[in-house]
PDB file of N, CA, C and O in Angstrom, chain B, residues numbered from 101:
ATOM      1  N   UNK B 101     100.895  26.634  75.903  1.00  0.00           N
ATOM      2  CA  UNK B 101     100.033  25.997  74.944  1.00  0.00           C
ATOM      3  C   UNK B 101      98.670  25.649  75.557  1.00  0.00           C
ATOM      4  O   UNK B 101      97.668  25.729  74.847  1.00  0.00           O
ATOM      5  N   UNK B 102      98.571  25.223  76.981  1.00  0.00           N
ATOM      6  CA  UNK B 102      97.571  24.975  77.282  1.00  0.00           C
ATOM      7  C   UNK B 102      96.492  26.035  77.864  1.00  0.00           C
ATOM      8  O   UNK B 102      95.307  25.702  77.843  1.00  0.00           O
ATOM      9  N   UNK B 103      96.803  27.106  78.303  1.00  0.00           N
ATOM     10  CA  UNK B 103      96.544  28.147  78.281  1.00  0.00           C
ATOM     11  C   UNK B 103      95.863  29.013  77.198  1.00  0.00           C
ATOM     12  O   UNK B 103      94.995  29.885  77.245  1.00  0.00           O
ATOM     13  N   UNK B 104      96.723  28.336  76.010  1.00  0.00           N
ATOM     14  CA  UNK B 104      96.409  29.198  74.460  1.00  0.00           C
ATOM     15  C   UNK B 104      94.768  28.827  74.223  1.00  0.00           C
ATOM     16  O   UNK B 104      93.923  29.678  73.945  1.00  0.00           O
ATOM     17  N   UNK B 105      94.539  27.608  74.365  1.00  0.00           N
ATOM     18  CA  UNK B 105      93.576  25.910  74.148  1.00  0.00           C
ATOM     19  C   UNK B 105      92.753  26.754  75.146  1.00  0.00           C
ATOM     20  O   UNK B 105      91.793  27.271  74.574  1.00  0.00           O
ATOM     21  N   UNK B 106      92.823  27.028  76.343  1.00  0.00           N
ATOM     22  CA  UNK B 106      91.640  27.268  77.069  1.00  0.00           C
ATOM     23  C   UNK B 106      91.038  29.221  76.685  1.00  0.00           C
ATOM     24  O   UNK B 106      89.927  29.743  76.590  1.00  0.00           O
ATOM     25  N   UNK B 107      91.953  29.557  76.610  1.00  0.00           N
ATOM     26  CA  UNK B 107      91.639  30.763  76.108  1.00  0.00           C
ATOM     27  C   UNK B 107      90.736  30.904  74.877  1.00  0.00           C
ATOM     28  O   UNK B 107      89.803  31.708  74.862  1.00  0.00           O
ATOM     29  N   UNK B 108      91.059  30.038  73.760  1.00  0.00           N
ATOM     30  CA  UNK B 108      90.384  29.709  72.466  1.00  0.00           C
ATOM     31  C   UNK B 108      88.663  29.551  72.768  1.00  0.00           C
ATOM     32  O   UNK B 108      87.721  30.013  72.124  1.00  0.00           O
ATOM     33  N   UNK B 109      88.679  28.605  74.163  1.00  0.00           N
ATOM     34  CA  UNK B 109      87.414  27.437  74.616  1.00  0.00           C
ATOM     35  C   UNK B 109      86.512  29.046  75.023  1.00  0.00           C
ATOM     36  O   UNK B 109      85.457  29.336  74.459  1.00  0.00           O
ATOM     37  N   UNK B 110      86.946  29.637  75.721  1.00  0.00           N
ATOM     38  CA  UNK B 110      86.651  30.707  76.591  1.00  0.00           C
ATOM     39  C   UNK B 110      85.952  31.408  75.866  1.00  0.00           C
ATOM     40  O   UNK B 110      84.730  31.272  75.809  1.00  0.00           O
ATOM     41  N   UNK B 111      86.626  32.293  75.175  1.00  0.00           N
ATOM     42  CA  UNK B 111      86.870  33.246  73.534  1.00  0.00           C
ATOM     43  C   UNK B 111      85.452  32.500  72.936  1.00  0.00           C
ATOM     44  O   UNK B 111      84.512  33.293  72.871  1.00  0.00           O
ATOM     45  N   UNK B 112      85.092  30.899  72.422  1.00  0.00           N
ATOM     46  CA  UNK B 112      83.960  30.328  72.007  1.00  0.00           C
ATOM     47  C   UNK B 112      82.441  30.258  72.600  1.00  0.00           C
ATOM     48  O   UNK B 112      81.325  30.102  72.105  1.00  0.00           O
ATOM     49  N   UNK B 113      83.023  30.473  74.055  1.00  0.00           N
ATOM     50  CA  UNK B 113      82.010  30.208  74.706  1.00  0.00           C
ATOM     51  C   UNK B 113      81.324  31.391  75.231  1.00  0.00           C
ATOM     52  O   UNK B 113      80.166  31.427  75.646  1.00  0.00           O
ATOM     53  N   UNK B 114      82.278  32.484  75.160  1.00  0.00           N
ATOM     54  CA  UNK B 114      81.522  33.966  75.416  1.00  0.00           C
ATOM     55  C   UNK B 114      80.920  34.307  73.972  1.00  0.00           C
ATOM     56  O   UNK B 114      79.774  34.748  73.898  1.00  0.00           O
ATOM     57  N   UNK B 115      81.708  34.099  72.806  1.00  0.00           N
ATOM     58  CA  UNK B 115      80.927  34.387  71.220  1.00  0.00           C
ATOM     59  C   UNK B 115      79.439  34.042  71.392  1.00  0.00           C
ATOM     60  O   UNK B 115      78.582  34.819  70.973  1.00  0.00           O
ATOM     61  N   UNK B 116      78.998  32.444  72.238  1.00  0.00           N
ATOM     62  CA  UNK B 116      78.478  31.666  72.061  1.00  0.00           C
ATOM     63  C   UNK B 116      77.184  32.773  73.037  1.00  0.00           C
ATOM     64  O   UNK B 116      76.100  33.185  72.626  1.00  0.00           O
ATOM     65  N   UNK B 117      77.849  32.993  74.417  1.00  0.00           N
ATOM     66  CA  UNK B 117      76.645  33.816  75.057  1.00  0.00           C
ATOM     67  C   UNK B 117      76.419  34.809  74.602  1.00  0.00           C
ATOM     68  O   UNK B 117      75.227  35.116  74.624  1.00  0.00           O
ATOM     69  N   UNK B 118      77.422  35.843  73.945  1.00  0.00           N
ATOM     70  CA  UNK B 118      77.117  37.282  73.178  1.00  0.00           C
ATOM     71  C   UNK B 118      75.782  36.574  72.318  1.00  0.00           C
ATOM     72  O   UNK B 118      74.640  36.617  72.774  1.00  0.00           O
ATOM     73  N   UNK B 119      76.095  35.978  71.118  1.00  0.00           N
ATOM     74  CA  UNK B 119      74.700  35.322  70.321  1.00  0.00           C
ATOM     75  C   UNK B 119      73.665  35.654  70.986  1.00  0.00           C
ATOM     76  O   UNK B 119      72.744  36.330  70.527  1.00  0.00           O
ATOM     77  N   UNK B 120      73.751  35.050  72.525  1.00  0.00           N
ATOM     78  CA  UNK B 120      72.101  34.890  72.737  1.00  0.00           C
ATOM     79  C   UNK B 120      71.652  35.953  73.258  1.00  0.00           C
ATOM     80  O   UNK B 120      70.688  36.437  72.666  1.00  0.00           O
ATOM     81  N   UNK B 121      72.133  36.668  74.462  1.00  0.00           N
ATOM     82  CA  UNK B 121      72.478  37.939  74.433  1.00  0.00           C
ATOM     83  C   UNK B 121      71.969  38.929  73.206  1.00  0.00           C
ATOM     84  O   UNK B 121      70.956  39.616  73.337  1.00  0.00           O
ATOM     85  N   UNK B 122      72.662  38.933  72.165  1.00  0.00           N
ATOM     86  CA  UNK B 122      71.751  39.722  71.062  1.00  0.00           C
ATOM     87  C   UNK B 122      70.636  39.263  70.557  1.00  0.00           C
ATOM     88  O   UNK B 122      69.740  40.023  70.190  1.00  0.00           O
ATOM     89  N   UNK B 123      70.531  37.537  70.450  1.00  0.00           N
ATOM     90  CA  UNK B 123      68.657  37.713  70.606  1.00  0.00           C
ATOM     91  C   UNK B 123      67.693  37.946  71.275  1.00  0.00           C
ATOM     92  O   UNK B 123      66.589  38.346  70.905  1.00  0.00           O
ATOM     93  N   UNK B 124      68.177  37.631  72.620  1.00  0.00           N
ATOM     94  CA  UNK B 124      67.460  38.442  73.484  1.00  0.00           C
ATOM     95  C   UNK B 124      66.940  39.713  73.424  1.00  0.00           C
ATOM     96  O   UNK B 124      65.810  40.199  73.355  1.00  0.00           O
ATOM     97  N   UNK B 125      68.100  40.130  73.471  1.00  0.00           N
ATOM     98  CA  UNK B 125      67.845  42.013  72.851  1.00  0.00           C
ATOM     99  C   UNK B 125      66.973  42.010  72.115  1.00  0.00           C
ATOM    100  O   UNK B 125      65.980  42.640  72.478  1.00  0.00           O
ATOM    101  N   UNK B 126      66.936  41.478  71.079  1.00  0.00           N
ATOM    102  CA  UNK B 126      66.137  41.609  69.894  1.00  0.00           C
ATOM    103  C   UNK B 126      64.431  41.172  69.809  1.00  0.00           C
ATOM    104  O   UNK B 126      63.527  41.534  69.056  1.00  0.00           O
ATOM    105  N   UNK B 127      64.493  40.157  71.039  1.00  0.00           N
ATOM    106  CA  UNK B 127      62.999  39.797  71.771  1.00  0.00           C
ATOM    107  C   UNK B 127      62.869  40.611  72.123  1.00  0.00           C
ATOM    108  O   UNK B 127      61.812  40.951  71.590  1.00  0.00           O
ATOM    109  N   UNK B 128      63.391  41.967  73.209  1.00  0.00           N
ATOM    110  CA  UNK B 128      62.913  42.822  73.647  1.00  0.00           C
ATOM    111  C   UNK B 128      62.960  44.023  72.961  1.00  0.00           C
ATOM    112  O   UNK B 128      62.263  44.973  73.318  1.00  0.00           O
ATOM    113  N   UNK B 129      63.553  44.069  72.211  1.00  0.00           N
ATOM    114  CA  UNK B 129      63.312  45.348  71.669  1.00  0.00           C
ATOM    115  C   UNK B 129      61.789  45.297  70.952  1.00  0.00           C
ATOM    116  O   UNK B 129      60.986  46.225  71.052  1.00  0.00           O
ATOM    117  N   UNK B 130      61.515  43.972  70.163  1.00  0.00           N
ATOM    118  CA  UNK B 130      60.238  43.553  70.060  1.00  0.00           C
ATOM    119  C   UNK B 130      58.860  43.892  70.516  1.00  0.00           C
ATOM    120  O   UNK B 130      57.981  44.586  70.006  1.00  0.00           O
ATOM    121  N   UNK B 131      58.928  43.147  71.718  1.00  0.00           N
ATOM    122  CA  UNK B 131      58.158  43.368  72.941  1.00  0.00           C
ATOM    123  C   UNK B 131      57.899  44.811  73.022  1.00  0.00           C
ATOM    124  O   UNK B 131      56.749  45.239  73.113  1.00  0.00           O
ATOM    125  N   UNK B 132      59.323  45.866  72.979  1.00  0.00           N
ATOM    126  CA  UNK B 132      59.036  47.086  73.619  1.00  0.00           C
ATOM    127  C   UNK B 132      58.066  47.842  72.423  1.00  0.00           C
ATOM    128  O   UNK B 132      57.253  48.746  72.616  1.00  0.00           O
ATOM    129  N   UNK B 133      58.358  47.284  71.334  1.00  0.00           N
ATOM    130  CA  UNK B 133      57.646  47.976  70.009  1.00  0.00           C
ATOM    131  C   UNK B 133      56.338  47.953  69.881  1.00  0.00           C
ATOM    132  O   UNK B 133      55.662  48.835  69.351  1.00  0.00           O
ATOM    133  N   UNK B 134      55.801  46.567  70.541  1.00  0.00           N
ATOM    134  CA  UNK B 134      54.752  46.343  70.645  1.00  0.00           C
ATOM    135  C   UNK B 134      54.123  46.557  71.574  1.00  0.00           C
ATOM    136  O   UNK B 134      52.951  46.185  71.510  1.00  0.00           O
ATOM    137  N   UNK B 135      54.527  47.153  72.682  1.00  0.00           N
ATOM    138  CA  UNK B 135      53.840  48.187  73.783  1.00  0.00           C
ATOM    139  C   UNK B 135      53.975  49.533  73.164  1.00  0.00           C
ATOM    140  O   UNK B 135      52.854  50.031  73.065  1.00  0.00           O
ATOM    141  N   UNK B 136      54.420  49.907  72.947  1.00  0.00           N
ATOM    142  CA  UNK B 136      54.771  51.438  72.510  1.00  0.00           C
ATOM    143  C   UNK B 136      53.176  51.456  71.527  1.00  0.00           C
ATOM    144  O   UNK B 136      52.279  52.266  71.762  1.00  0.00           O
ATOM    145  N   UNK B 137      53.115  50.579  70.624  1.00  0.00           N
ATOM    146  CA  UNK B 137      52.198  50.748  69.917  1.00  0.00           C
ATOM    147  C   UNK B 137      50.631  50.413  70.759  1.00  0.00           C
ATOM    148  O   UNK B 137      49.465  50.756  70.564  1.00  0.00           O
ATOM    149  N   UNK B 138      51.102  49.846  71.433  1.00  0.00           N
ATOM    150  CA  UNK B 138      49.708  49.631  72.612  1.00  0.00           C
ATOM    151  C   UNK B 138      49.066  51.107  73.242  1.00  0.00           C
ATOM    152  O   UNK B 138      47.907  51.500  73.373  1.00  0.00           O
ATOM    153  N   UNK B 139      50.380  51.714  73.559  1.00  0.00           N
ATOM    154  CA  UNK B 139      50.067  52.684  74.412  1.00  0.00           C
ATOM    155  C   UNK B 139      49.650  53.743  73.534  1.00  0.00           C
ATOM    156  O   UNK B 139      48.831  54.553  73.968  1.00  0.00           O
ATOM    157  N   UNK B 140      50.057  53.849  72.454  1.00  0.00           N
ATOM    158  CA  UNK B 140      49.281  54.932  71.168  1.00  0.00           C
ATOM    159  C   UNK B 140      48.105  54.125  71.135  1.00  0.00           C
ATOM    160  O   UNK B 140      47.402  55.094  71.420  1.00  0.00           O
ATOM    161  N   UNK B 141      47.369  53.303  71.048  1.00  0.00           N
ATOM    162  CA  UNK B 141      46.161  52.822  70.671  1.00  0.00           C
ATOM    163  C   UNK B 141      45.174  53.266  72.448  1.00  0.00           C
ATOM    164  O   UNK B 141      43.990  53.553  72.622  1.00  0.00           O
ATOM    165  N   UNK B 142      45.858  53.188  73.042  1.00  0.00           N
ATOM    166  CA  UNK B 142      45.237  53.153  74.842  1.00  0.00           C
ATOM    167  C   UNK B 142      45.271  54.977  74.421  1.00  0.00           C
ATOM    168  O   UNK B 142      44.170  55.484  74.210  1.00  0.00           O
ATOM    169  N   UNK B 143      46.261  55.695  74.338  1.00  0.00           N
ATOM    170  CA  UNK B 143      46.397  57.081  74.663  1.00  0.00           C
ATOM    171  C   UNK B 143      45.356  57.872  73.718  1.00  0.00           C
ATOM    172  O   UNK B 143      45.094  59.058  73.918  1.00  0.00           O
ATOM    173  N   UNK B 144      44.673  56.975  72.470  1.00  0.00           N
ATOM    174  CA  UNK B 144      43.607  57.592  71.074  1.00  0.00           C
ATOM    175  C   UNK B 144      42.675  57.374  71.987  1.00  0.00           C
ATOM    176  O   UNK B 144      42.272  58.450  72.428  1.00  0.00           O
ATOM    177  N   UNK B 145      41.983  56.161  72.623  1.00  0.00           N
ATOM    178  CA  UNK B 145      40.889  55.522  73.545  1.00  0.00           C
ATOM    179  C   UNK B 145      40.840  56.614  74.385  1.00  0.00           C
ATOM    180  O   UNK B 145      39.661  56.925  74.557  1.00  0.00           O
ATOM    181  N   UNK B 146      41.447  57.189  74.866  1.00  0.00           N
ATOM    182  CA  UNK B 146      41.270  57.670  76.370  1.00  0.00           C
ATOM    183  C   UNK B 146      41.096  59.391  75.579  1.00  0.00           C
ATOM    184  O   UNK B 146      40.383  60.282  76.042  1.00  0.00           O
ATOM    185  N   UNK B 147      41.721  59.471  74.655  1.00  0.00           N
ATOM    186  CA  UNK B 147      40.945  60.890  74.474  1.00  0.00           C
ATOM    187  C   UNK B 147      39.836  60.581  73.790  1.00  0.00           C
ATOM    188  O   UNK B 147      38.948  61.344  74.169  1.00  0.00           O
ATOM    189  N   UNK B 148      39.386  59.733  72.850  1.00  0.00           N
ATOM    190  CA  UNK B 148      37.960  59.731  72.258  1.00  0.00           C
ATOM    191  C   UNK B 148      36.920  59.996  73.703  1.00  0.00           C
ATOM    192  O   UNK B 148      36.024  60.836  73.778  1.00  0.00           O
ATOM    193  N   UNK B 149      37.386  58.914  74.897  1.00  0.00           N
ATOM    194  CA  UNK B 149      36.597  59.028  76.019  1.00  0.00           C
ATOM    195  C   UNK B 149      36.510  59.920  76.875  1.00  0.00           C
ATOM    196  O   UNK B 149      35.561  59.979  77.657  1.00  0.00           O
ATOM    197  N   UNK B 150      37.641  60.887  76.861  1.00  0.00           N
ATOM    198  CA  UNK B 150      37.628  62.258  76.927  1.00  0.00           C
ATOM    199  C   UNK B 150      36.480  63.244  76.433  1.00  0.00           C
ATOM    200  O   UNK B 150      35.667  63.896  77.089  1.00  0.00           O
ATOM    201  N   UNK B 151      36.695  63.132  74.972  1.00  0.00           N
ATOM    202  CA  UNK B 151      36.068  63.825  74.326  1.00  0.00           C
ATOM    203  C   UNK B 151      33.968  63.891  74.844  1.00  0.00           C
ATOM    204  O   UNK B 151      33.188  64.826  75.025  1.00  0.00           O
ATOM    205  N   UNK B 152      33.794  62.002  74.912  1.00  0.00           N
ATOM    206  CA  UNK B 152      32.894  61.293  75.033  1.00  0.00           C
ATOM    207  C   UNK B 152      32.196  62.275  76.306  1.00  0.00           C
ATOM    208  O   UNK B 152      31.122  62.838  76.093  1.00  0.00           O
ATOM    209  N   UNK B 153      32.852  62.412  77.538  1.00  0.00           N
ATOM    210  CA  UNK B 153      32.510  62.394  78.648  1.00  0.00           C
ATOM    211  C   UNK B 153      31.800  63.984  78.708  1.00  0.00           C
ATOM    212  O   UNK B 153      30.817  64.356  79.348  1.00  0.00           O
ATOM    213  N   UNK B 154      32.848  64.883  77.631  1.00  0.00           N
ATOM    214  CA  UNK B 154      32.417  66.244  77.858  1.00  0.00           C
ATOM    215  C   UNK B 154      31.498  66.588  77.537  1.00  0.00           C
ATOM    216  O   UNK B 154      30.863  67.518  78.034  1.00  0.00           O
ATOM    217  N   UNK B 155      31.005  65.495  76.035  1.00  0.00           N
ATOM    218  CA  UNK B 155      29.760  65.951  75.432  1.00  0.00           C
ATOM    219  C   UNK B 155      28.401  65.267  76.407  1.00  0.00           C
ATOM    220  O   UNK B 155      27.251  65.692  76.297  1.00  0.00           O
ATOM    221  N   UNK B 156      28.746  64.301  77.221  1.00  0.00           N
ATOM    222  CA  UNK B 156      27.946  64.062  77.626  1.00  0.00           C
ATOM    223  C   UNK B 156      27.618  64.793  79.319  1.00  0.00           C
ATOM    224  O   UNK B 156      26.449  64.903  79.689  1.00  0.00           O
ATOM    225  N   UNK B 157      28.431  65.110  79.955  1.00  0.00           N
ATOM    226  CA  UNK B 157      28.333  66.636  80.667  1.00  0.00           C
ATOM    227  C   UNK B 157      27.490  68.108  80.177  1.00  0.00           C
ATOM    228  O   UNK B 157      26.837  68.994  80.729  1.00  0.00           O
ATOM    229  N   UNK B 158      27.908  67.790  78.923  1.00  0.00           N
ATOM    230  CA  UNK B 158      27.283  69.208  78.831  1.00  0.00           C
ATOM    231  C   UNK B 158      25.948  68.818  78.675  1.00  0.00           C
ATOM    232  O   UNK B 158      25.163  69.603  79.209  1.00  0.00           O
ATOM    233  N   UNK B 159      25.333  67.658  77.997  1.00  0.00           N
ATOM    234  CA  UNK B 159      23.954  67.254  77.881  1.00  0.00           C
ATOM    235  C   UNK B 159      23.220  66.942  79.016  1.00  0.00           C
ATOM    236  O   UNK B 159      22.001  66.773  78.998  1.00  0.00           O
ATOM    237  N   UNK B 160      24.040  66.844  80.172  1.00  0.00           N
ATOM    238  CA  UNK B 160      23.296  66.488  81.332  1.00  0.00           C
ATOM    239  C   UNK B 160      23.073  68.318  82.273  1.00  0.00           C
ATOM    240  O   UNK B 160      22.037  68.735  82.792  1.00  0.00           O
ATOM    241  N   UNK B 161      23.987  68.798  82.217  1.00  0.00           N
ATOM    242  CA  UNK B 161      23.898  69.888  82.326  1.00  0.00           C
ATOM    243  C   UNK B 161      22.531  70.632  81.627  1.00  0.00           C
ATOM    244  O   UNK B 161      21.612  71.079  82.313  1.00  0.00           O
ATOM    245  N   UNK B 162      22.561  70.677  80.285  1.00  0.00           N
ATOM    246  CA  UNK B 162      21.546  71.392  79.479  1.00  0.00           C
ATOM    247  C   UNK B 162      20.397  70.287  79.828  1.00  0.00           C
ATOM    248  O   UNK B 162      19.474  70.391  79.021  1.00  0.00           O
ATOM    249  N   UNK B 163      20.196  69.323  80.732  1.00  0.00           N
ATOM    250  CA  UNK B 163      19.452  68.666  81.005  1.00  0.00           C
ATOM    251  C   UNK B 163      18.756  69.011  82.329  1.00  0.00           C
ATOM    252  O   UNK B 163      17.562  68.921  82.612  1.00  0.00           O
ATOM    253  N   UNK B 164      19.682  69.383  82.990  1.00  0.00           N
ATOM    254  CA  UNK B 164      19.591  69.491  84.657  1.00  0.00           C
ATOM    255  C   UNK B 164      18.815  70.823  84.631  1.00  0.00           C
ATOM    256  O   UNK B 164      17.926  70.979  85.467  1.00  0.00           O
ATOM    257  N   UNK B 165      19.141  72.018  83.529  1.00  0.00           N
ATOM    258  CA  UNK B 165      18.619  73.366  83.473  1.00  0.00           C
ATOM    259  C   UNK B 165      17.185  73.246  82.674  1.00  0.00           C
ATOM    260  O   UNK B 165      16.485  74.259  82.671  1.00  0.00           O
ATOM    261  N   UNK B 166      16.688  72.031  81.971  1.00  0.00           N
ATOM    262  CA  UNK B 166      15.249  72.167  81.574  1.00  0.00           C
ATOM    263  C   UNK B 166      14.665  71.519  82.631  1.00  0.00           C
ATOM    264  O   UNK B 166      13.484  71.860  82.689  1.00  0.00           O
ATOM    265  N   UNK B 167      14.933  70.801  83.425  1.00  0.00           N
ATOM    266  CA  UNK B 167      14.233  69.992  84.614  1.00  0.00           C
ATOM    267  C   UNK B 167      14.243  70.916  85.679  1.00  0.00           C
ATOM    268  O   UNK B 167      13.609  70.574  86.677  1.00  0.00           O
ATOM    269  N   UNK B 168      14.835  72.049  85.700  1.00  0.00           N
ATOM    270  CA  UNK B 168      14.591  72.834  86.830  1.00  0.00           C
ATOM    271  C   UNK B 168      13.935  74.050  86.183  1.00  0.00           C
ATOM    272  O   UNK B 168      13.643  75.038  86.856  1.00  0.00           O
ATOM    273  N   UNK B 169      13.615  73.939  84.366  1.00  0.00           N
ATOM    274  CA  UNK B 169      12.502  74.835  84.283  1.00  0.00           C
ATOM    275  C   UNK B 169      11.009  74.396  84.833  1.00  0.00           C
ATOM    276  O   UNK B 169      10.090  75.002  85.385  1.00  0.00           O
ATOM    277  N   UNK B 170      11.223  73.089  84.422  1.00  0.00           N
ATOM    278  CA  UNK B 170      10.019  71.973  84.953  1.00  0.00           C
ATOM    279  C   UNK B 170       9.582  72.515  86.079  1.00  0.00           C
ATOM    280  O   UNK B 170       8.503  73.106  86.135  1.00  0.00           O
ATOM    281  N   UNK B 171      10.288  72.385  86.975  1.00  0.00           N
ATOM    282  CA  UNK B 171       9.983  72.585  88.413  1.00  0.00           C
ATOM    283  C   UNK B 171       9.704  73.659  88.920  1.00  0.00           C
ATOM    284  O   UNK B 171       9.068  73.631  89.974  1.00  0.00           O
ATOM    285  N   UNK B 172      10.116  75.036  88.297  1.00  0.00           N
ATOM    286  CA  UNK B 172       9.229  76.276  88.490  1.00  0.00           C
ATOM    287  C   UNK B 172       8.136  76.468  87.334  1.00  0.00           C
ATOM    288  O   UNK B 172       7.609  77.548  87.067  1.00  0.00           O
ATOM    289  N   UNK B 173       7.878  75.245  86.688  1.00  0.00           N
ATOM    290  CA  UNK B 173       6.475  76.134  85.923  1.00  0.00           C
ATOM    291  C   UNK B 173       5.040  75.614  86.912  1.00  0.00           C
ATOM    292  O   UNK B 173       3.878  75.905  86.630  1.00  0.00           O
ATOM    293  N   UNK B 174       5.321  75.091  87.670  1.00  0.00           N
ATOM    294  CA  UNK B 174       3.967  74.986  88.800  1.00  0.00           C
ATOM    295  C   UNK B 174       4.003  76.139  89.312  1.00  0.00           C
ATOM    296  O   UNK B 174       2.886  76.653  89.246  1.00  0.00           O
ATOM    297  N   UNK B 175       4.943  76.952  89.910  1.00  0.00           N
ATOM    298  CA  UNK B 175       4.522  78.631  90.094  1.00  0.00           C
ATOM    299  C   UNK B 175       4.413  79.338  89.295  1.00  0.00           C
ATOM    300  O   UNK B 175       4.251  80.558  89.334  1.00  0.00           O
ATOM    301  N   UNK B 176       4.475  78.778  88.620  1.00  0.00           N
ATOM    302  CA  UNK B 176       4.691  79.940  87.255  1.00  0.00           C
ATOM    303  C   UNK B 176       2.789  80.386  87.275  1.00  0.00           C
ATOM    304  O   UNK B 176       2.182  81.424  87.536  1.00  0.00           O
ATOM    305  N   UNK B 177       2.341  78.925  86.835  1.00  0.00           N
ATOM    306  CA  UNK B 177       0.681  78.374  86.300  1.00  0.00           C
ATOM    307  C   UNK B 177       0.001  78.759  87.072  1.00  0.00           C
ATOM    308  O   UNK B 177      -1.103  79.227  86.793  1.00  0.00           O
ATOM    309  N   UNK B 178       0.546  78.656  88.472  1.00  0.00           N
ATOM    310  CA  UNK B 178      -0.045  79.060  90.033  1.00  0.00           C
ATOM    311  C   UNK B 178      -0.310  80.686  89.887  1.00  0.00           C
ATOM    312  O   UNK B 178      -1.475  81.011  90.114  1.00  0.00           O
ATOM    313  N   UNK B 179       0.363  81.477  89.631  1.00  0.00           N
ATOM    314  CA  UNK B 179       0.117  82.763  89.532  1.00  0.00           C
ATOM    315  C   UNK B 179      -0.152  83.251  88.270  1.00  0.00           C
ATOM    316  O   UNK B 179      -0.525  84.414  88.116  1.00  0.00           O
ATOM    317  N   UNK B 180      -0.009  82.520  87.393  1.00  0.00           N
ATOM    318  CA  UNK B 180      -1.290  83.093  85.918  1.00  0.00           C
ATOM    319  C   UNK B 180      -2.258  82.706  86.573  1.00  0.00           C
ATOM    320  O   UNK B 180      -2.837  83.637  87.134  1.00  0.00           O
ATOM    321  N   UNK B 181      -2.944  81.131  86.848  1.00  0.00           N
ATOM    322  CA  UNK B 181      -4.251  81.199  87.172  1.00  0.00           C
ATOM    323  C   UNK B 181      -4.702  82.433  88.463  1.00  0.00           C
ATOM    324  O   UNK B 181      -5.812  82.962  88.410  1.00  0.00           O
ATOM    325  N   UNK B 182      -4.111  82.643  89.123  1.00  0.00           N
ATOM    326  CA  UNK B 182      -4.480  83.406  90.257  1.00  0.00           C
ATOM    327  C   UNK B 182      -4.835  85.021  89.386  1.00  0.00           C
ATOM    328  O   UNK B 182      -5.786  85.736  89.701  1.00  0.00           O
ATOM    329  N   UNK B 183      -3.900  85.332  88.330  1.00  0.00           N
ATOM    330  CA  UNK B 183      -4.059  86.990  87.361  1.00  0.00           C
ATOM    331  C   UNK B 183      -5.432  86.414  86.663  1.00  0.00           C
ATOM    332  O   UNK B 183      -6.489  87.045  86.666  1.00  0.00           O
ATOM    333  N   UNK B 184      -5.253  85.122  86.065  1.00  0.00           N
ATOM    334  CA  UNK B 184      -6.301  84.791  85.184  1.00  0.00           C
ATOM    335  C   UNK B 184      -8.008  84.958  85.824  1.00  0.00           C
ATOM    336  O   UNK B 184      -8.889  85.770  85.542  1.00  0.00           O
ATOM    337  N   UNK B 185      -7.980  83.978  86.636  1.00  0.00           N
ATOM    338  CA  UNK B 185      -9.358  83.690  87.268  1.00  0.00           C
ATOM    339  C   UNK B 185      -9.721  84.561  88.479  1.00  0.00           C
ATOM    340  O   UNK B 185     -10.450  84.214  89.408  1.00  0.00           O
ATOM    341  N   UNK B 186      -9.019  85.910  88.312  1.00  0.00           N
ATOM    342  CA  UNK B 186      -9.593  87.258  89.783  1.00  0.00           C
ATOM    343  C   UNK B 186     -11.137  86.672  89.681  1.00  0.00           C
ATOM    344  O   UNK B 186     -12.024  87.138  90.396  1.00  0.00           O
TER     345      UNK B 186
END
C-alpha cells in the first residue's frame, strides 16, 4: 500500500515535469520560428547587396576605362597638334 501511495506521488510529479517540458518545447520551437524567419529576411538582404555590389563594379569599371581614356587624350592632342601646326 505504501508503495502504491508513492508510486501515485511519483506518476504526479513526472505528469507535473512532462507539462513543463512541453512548454518549453513549445518556447523553442517558437524561438526557432522566429529565427528561421530572420534568416529569410538576412538571406533577401544579402542578395539585394549582392546584386548592389555588381552593379556598382561594373560602374566603376566602365569608370576606370573613361579615366584611362582621359589619360591618353594628352597624346592623343600632342600629335594632332604636332600633324596640325607642321
Amino acid at each position: 500500500m505504501e508503495n502504491e501511495k508513492r508510486l501515485v506521488e511519483i506518476m504526479a510529479d513526472m505528469l507535473i515535469k512532462q507539462d513543463e517540458m512541453i512548454d518549453e518545447l513549445k518556447g523553442a520551437n517558437k524561438r526557432l520560428e522566429h529565427l528561421d524567419t530572420q534568416i529569410v529576411d538576412v538571406k533577401s538582404e544579402l542578395i539585394k547587396l549582392n546584386l548592389q555590389t555588381s552593379e556598382n563594379t561594373r560602374a566603376i569599371l566602365k569608370l576606370a576605362n573613361e579615366v584611362e581614356n582621359i589619360a591618353d587624350l594628352n597624346e592623343r592632342v600632342t600629335k594632332l597638334e604636332k600633324v596640325v601646326y607642321k
